[in-house]
C-alpha positions in Angstrom: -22.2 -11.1 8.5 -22.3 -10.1 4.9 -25.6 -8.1 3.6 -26.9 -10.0 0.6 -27.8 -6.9 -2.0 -29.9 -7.2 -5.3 -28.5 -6.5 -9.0 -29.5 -6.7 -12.2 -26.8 -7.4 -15.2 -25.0 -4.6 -16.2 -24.6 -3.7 -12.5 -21.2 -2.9 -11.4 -19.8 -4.5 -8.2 -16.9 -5.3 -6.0 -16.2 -8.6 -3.5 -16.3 -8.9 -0.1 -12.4 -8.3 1.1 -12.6 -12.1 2.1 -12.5 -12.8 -1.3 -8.8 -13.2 -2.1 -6.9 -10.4 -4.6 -10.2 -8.6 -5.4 -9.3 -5.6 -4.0 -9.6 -2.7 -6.1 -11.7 -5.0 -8.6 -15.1 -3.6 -10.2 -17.0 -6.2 -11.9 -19.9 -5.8 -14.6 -23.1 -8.1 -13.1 -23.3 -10.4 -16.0 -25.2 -13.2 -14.4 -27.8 -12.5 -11.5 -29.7 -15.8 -10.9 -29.2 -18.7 -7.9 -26.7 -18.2 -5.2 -23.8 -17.6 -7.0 -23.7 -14.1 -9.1 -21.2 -13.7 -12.5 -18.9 -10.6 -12.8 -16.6 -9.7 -15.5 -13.8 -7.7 -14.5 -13.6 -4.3 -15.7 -11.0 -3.8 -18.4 -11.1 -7.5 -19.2 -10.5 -10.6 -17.9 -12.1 -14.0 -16.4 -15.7 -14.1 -15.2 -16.1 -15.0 -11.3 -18.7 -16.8 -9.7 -19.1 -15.9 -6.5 -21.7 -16.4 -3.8 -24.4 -13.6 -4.0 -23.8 -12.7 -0.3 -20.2 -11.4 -0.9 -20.9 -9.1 -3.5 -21.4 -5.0 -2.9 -22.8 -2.3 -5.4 -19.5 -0.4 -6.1 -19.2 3.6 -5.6 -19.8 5.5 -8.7 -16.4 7.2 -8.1 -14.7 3.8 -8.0 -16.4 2.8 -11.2 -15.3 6.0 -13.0 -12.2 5.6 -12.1 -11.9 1.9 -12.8 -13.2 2.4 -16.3 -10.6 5.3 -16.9 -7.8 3.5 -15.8 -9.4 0.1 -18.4 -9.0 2.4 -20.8 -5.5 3.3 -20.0 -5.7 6.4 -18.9 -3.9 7.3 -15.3 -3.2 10.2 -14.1 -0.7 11.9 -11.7 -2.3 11.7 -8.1 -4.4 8.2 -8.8 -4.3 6.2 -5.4 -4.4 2.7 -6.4 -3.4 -0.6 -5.5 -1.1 -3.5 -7.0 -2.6 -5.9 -8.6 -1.4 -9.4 -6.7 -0.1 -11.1 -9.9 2.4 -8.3 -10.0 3.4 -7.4 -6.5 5.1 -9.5 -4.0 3.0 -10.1 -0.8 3.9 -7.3 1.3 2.6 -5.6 -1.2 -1.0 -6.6 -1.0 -3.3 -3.9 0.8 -0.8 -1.2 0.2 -2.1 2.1 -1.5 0.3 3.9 -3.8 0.3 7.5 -4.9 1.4 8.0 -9.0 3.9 9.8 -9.7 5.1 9.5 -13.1 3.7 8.2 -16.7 5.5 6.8 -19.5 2.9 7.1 -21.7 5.2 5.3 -24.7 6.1 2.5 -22.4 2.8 2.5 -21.1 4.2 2.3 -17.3 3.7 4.7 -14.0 5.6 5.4 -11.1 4.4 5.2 -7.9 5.3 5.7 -3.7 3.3 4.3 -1.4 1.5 6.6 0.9 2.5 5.5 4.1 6.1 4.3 3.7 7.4 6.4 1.2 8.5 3.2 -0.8 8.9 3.5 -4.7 8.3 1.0 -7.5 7.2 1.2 -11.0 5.0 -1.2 -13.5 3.5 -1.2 -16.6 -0.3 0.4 -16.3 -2.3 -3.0 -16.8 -0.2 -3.6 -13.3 -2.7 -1.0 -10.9 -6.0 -1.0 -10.1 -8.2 1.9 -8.3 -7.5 2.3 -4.4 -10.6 2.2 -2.4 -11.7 4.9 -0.6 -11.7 3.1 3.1 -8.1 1.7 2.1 -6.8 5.0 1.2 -8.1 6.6 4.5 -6.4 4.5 6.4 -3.2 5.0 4.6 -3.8 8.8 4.7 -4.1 8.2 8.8 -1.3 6.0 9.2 0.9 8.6 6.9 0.4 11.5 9.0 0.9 9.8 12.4 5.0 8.2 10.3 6.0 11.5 9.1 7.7 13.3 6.8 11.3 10.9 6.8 9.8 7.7 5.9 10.9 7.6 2.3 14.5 8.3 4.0 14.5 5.3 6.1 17.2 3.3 3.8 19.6 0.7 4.9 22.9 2.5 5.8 20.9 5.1 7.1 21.5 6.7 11.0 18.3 7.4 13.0 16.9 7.3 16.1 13.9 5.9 17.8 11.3 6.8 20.0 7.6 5.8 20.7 4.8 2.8 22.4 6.9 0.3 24.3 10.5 1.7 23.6 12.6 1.8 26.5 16.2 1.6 25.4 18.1 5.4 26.1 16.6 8.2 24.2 19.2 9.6 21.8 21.5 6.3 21.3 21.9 6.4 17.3 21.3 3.3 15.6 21.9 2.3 11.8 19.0 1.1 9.4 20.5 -2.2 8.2 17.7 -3.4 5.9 14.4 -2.1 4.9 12.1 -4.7 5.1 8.8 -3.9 4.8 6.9 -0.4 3.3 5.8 0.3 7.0 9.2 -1.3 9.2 13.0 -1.9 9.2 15.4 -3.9 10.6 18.1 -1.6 12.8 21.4 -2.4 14.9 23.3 -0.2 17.1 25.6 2.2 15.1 29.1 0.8 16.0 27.7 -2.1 16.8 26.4 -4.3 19.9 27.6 -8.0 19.8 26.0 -8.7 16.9 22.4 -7.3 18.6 19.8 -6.2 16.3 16.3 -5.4 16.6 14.3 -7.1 13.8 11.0 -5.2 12.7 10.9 -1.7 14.1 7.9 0.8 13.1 9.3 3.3 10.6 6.9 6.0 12.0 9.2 5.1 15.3 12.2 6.3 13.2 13.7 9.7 12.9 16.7 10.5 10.8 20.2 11.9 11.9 21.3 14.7 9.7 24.3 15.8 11.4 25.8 12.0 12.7 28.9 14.1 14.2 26.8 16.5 16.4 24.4 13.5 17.4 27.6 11.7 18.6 28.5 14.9 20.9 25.4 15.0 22.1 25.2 11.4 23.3 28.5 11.3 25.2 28.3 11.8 28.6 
């Protein structure tokens, strides 16, 4: 159950995660009275009315952060989001590292965290991580390892972890990346037409040397 909280206009705020593509928001308290509280995104942007039980005093870092990137002003390092309006739907709850500003073209570059996934997008496009979101994606970073950017279709790997049971060592081709955090893989060579849809990428390793794997794996 949510914890109804006080504020007074000029408070800054966030939603309740239950409140669809808000994540990442700060709102300015511009209307406190009655069971519905007014925010106005920071940066600019349409007032909200939402009930006063889903709202939370945002962190002061957040706030800073979310006012410097309103103003345009990103730096390399910034964890943030996608906003939904920009993103496709697996990208929602992702949290991306920056990489790169084009300060002319006013766009970044950023990889996500956890899959090693790329994109870029104009500025107005990203919106500040928060601090839970991006300590889950710095846990489930460590625990995928250092190949997940690697894991592209055409790529050779194996696989091992929870639940696996086919033969450690069998080499098997990434046929389609389909998610920041899984892939789609098939036997390398080929098994009928078998494939295994959604595989963990942290369950992936890459082949370097295909030639010695394939001397390995003969009996």
């Amino acid at each position: 159950m949510s914890t109804q909280h006080s504020f007074t206009a000029g408070d800054f705020a966030t939603l309740d995660r239950s409140v669809p593509d808000t994540i990442g928001v700060v709102y300015e308290m511009t209307h406190v009275g009655g069971q519905a509280l007014t925010g106005r995104p920071l940066g600019g942007g349409l007032e909200i009315d939402v009930e006063a039980r889903l709202w939370q005093p945002a962190p002061a870092e957040l706030v800073a952060t979310a006012k410097r990137m309103a103003a345009g002003e990103l730096v390399i390092g910034d964890l943030v989001v996608l906003d939904p309006f920009y993103g496709k739907r697996s990208h929602r709850g992702l949290v991306w590292r920056v990489e790169a500003i084009d300060g002319a073209k006013k766009t970044v570059k950023v990889r996500s965290l956890v899959g090693g996934t790329t994109l870029a997008g104009l500025y107005a496009a990203f919106r500040p991580a928060p601090d839970d979101l991006a300590a889950v994606a710095r846990a489930k970073a460590a625990r995928t390892g250092p190949d997940a950017a690697a894991i592209t279709e055409g790529v050779v790997v194996t696989v091992a972890g929870p639940g696996w049971k086919h033969p450690a060592g069998r080499l098997y081709v990434v046929t389609r990346r389909i998610s920041d955090e899984h892939a789609r893989i098939a036997v390398l060579g080929g098994d009928n037409g078998r494939y295994f849809p959604k595989i963990p990428v942290a369950c992936l390793t890459v082949v370097r040397d295909i030639a010695a794997a394939l001397r390995a794996a003969q009996p």
